[in-house]
Backbone bond lengths (Angstrom), bond angles and torsions (degrees), N, CA, C in turn:
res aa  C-N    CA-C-N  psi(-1)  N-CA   C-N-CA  omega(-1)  CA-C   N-CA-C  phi
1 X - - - 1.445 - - 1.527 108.76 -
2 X 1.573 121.61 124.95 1.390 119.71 -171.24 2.054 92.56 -69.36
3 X 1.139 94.73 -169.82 1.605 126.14 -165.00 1.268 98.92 -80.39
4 X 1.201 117.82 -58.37 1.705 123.69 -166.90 2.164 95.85 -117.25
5 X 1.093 118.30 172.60 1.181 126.80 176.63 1.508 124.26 -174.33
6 X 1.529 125.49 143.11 1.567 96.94 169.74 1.638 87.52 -122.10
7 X 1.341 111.66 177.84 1.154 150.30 -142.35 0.992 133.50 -148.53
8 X 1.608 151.46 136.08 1.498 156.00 119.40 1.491 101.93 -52.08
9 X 1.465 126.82 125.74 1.564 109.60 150.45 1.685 124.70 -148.80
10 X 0.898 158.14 167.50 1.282 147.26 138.80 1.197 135.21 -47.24
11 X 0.950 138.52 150.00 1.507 127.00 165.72 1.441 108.46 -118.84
12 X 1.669 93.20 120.52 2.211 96.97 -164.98 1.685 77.10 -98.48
13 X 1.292 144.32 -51.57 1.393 109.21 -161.35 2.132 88.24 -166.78
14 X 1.774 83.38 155.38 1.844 82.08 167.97 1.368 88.98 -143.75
15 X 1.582 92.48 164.91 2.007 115.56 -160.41 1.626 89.95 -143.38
16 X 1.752 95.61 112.60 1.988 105.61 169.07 1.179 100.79 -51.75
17 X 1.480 113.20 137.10 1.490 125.38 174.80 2.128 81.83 -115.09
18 X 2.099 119.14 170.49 0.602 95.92 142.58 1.677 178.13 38.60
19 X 1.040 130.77 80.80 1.464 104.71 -162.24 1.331 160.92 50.54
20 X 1.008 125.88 -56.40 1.555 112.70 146.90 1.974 84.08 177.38
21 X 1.299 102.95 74.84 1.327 111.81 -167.04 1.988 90.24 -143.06
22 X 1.108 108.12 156.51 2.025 106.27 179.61 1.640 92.09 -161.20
23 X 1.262 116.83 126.86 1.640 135.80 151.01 1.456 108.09 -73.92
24 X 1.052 95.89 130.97 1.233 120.88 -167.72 1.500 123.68 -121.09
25 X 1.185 127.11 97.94 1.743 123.38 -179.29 1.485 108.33 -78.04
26 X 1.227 114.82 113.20 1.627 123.74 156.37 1.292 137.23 -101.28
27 X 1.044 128.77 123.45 1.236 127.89 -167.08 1.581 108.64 -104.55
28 X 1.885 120.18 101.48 1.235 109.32 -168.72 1.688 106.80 -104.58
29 X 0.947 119.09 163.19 1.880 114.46 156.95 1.091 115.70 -64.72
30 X 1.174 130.48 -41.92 1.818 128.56 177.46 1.526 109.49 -58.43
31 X 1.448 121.07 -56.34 1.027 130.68 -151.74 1.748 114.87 -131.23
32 X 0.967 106.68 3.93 1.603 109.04 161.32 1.497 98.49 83.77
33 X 1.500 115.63 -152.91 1.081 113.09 169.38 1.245 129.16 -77.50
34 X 1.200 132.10 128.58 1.423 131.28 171.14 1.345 136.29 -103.13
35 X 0.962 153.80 121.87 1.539 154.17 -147.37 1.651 106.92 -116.32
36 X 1.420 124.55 98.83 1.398 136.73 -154.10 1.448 103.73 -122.71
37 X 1.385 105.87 144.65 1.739 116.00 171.65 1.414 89.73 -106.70
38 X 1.386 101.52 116.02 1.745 125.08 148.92 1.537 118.50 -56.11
39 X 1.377 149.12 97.60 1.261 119.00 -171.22 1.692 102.02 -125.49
40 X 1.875 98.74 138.83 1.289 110.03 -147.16 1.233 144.15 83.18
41 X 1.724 114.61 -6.42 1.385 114.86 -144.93 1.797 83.66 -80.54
42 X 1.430 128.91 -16.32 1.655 100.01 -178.95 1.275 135.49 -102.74
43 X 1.511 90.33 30.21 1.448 127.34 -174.91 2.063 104.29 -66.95
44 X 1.099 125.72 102.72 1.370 126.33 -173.05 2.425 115.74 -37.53
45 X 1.150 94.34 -28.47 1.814 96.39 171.21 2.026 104.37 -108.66
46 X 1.292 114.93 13.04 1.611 113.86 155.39 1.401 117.83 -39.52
47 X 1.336 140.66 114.66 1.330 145.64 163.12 1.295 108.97 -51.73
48 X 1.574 113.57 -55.16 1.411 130.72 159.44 1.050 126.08 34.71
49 X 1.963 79.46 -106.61 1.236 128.35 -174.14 1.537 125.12 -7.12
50 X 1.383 100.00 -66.55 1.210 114.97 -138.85 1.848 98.37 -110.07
51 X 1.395 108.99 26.56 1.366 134.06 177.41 1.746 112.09 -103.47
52 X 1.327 87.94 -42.87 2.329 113.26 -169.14 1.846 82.16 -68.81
53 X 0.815 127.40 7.20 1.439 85.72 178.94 1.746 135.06 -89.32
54 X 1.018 118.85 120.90 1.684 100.64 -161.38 1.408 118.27 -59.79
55 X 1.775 82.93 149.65 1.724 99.86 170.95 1.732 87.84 100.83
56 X 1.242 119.49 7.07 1.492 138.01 -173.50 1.949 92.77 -73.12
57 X 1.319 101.72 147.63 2.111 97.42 149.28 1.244 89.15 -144.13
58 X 2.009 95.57 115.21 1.249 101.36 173.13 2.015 111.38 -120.71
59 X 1.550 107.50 -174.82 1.301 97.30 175.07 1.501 103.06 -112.72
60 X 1.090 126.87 104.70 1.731 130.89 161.83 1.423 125.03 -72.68
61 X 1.502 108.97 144.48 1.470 118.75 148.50 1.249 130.59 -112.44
62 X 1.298 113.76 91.82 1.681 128.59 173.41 1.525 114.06 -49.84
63 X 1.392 107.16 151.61 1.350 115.54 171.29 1.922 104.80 -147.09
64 X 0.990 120.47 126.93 1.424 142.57 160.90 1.268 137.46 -81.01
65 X 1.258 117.58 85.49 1.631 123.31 -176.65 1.616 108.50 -130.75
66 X 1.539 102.63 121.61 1.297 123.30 158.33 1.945 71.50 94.41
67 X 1.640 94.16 -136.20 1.358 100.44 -179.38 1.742 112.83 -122.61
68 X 1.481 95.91 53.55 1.651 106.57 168.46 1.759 109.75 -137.74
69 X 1.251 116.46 143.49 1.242 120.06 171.64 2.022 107.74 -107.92
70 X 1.643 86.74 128.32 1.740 104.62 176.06 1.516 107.32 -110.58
71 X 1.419 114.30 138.38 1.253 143.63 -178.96 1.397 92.11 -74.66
72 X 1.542 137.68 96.62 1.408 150.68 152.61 1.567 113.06 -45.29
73 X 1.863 102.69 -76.02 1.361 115.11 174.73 1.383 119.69 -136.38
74 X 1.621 109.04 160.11 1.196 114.08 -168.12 1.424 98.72 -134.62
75 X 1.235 112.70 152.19 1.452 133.92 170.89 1.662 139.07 -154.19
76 X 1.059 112.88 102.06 1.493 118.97 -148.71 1.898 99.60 -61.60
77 X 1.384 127.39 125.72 1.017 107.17 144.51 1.832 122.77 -112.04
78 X 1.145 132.52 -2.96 1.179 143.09 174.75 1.760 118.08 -155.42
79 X 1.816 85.47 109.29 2.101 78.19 171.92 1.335 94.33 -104.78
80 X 1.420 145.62 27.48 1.406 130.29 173.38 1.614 119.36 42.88
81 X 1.412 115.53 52.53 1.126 143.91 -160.58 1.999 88.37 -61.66
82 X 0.914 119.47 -77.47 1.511 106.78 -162.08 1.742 107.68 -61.18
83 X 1.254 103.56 -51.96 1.644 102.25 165.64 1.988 106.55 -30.20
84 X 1.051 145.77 -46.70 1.479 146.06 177.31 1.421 109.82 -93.48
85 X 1.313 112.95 15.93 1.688 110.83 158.96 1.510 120.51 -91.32
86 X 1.151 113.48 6.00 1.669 131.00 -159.44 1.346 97.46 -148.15
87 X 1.405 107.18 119.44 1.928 138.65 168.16 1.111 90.60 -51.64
88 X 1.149 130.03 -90.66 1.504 119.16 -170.91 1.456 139.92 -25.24
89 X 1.817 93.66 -60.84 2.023 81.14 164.80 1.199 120.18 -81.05
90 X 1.225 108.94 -9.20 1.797 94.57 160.63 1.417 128.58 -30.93
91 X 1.900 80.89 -72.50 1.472 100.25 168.92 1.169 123.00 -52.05
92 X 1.730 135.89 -46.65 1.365 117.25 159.65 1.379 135.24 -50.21
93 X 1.502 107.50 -34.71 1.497 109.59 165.96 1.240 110.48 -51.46
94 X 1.427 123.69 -62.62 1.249 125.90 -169.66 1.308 123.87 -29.66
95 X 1.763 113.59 -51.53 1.048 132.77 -148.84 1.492 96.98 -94.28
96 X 1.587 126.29 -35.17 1.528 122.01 -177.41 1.720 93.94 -65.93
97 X 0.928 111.94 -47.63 1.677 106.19 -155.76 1.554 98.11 -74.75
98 X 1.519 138.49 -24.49 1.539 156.69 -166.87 2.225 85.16 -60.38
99 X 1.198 88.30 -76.02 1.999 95.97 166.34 1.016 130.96 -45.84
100 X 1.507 102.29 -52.90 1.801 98.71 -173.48 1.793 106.21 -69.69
101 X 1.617 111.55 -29.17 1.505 102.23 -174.85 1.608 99.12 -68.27
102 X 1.553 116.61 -34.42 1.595 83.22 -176.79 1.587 126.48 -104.95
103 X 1.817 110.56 19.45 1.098 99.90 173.02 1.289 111.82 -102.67
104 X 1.462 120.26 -16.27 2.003 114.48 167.81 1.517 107.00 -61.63
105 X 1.279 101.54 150.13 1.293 132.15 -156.09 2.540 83.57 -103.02
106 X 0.681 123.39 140.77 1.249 149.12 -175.99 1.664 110.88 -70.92
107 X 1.087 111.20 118.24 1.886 112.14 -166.81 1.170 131.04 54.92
108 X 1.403 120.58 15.05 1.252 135.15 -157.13 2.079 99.92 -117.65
109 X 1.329 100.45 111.92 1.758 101.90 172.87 1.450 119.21 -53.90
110 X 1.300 103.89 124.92 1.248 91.73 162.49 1.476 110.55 -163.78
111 X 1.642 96.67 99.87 1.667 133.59 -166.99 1.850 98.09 -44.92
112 X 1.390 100.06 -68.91 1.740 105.84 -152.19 1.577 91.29 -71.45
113 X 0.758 128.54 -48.84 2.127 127.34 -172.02 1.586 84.47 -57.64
114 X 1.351 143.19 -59.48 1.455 140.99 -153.02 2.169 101.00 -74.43
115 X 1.540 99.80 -35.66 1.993 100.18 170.33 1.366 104.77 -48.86
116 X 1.757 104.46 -49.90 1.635 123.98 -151.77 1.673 104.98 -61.33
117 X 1.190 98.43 -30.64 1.505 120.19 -154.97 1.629 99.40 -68.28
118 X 1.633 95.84 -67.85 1.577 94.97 154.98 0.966 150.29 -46.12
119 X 1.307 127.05 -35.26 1.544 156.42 169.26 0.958 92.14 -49.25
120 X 1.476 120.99 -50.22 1.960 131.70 -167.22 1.193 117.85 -51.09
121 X 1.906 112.56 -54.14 1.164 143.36 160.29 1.612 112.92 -31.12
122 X 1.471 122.30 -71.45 0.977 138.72 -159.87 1.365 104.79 -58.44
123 X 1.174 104.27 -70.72 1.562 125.18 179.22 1.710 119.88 -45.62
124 X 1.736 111.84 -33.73 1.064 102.12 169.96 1.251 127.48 -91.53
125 X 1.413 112.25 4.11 1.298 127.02 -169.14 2.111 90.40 -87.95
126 X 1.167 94.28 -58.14 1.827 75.87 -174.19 1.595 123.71 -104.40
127 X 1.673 107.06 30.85 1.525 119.09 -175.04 1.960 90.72 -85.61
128 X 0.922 103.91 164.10 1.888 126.56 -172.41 1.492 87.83 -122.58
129 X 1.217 109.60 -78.12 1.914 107.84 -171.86 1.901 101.06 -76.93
130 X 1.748 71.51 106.12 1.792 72.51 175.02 1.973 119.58 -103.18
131 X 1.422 100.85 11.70 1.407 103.04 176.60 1.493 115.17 -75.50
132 X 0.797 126.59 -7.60 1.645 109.55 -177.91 1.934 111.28 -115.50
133 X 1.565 107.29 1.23 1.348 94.40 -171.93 1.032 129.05 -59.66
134 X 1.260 111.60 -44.66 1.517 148.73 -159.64 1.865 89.12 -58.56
135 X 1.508 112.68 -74.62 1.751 107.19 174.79 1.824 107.73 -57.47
136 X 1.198 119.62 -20.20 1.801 85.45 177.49 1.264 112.49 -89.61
137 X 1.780 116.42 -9.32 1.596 91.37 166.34 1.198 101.25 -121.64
138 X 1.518 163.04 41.80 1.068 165.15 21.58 1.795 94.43 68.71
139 X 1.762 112.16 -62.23 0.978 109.85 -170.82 1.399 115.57 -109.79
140 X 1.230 112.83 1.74 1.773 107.70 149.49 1.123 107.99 -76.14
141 X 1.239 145.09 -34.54 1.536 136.29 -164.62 1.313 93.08 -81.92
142 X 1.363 131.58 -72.15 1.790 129.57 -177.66 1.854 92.13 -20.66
143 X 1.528 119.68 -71.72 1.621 116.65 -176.63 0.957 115.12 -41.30
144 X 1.180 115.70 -99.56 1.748 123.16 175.57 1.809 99.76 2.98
145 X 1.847 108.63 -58.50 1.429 106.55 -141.32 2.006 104.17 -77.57
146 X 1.371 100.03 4.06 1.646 119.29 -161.01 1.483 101.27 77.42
147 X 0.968 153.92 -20.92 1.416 143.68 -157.29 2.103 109.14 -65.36
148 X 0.827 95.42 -17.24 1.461 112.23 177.54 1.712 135.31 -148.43
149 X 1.319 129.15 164.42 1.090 117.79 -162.56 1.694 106.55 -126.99
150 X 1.264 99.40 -35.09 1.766 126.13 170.53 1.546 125.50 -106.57
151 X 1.321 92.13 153.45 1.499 93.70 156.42 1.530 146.00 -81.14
152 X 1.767 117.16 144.39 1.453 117.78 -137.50 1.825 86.87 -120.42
153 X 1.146 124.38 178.90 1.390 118.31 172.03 1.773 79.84 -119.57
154 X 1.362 89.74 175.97 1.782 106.79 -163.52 1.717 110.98 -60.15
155 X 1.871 108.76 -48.72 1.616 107.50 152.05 1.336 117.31 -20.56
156 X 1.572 111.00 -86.36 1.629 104.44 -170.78 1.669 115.42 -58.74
157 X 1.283 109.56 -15.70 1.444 97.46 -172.82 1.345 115.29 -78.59
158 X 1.438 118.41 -27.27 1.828 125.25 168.95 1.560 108.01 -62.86
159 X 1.342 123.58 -33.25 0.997 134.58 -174.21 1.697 104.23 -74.33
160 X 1.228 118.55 -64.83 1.202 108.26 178.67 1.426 118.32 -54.01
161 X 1.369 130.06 -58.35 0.968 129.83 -170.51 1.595 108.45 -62.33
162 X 1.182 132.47 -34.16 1.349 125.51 168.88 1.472 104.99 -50.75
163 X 1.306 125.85 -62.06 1.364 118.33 171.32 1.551 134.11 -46.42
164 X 1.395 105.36 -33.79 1.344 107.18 147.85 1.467 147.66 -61.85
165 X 1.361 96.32 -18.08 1.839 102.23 -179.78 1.663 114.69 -114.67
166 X 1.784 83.07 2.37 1.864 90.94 -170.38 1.167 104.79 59.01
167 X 1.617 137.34 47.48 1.523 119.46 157.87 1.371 105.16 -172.81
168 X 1.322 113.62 160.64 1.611 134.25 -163.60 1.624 90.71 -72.88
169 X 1.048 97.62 135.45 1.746 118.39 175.22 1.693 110.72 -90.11
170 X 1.628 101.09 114.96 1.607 88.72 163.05 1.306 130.45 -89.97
171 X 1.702 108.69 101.54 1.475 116.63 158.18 0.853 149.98 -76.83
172 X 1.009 111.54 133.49 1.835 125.99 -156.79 2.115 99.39 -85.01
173 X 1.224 133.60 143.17 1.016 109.93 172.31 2.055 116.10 -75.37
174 X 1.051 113.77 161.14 1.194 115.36 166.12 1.875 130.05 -150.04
């Protein structure tokens, strides 16, 4: 991985560190997920800011020193503005990206889960029946990720994936 870099990526989730500093999980196509120190971003005149928010597609410039990567620049190209006008796909957003941040594996590419990811986006942004999304790509991602070979109904799929991350899933109702 060069020193500096830019980027397409997602933003699956950020955690206040400190001071006015935020970790940041990105999920890029080049480079898989990446785990970034924001620094400053909760600084009240941050350009930032208001880019980190998940379920975001933004364009970054990474930088690499020692063995941490810092979020340089940010540039919003999609917050899926009507997709976050509705409780519900929130909550589905919430909950696809809640998995995918903890079942990708860290610096590791991974092209077709990162299409899917979008696809996810897209689709939930102009789907009406939002009960079944969550299990049809629930169980493309389990594929894609090898973890499975078939299809699961949404039961087994909380189930598996809890077993996969070792931990109770917070579900949102839907």
């Amino acid at each position: 991985m060069p020193r500096t870099f830019k980027t397409e990526a997602l933003v699956l989730r950020k955690k206040n560190l400190l001071n006015r500093d935020v970790l940041v999980s990105l999920f890029s196509e080049r480079n898989g997920k990446v785990i970034v120190i924001a620094k400053g971003v909760k600084k009240l005149t941050s350009r930032r800011s208001p880019h980190l928010q998940t379920g975001n597609l933004i364009n970054v410039q990474l930088h690499k020193k020692n063995d941490r990567i810092y979020l340089e620049e940010s540039n919003l190209i999609s917050g899926f503005t009507e997709l976050k006008k509705d409780q519900e796909k929130i909550n589905i957003l919430y909950q696809f990206f809640f998995v995918l941040e903890k079942l990708l594996p860290e610096l590791q590419k991974e092209e077709a889960v990162y299409n899917l990811t979008k696809s996810f986006l897209v689709k939930l942004s102009k789907l009406e029946d939002k009960k079944s999304i969550l299990t049809v790509y629930f169980n493309k991602l389990l594929r894609l990720l090898g973890y499975t070979k078939k299809d699961h109904d949404f039961i087994e799929l909380r189930l598996i994936i809890s077993e996969l991350i070792n931990e109770k899933l917070p579900w949102f109702s839907i």
